[in-house]
C-alpha positions in Angstrom: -32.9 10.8 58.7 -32.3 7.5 56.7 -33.9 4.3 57.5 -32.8 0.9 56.5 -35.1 -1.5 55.6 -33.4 -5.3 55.7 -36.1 -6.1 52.8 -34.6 -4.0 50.4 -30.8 -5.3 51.7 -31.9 -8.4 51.0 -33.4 -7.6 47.5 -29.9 -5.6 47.0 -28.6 -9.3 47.6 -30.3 -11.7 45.9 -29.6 -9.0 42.9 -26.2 -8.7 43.1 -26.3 -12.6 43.0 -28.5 -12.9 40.4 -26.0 -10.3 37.9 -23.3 -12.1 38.9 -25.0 -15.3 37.9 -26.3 -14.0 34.9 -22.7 -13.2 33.9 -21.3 -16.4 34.7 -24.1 -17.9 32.7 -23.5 -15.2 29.6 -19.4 -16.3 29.6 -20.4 -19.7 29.5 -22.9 -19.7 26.9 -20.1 -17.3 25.2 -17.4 -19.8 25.5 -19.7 -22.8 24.1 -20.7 -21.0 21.2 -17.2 -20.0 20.5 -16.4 -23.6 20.8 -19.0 -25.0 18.3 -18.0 -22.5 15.9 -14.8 -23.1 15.9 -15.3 -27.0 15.3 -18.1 -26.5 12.6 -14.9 -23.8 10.9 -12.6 -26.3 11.0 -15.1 -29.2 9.8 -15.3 -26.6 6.7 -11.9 -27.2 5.5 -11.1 -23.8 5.2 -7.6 -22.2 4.5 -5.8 -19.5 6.0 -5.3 -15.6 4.8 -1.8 -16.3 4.4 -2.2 -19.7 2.1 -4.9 -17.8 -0.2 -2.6 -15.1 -1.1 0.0 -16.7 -2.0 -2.5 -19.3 -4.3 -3.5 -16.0 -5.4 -0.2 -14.7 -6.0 0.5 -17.8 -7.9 -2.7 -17.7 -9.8 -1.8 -14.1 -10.8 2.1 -15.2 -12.0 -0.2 -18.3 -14.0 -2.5 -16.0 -15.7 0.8 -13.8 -17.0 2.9 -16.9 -18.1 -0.2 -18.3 -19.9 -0.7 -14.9 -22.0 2.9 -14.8 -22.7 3.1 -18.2 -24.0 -0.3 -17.8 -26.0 1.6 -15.0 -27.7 4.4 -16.8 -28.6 2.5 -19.7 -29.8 0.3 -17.3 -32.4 3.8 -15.9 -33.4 5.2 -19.7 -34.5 1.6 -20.4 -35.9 2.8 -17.7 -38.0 6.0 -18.5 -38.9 4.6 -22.4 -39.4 2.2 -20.7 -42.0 4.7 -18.1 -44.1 6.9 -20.9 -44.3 4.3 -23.1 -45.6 3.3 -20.7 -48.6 4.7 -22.0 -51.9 7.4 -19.7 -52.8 7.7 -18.4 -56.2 9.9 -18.3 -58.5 11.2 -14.9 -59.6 9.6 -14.0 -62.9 11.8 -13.7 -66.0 12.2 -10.8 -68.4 11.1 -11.9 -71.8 13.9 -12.0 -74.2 14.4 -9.7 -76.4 13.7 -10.7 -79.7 15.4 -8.6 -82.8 13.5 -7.3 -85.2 15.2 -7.9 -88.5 
């Protein structure tokens, strides 16, 4: 045999009430966080995933071109310096002289 009690429906009540209160008041405080965050991000000045690869990619293309042009510099340095040398003149075979 089951009783019912109308304090306990009424505590059953005023619970229910007070979850879905505490819910609404969880999204809310949710959605204002989100909020701020979002404006203190975007007060940051931050970029996208998208624009920092392809900086990145660029960056990467940079670095190569650099090395490559480094290269070739030290080989004209080179060429700059052998053609600098004094060039000699070929030596000449003494002349023969007759004994007599």
């Amino acid at each position: 045999m089951q009783t019912r009690n109308p304090l306990f429906d009424d505590i059953s009540r005023v619970m229910t009430s007070a979850a879905g209160a505490f819910q609404g008041a969880r999204e809310e405080v949710e959605a204002r966080v989100r909020t701020q965050l979002e404006r203190v991000i975007a007060d940051m000045d931050l970029v996208d995933r998208e624009a920092f690869e392809a900086v990145k990619a660029m960056a990467a293309e940079a670095r190569i071109e650099n090395e490559r042009l480094a290269e070739e510099i030290e080989s004209l340095r080179r060429e700059v310096e052998e053609l600098k040398k004094p060039k000699r003149a070929p030596r000449r075979k003494k002349a023969e002289t007759p004994d007599a």
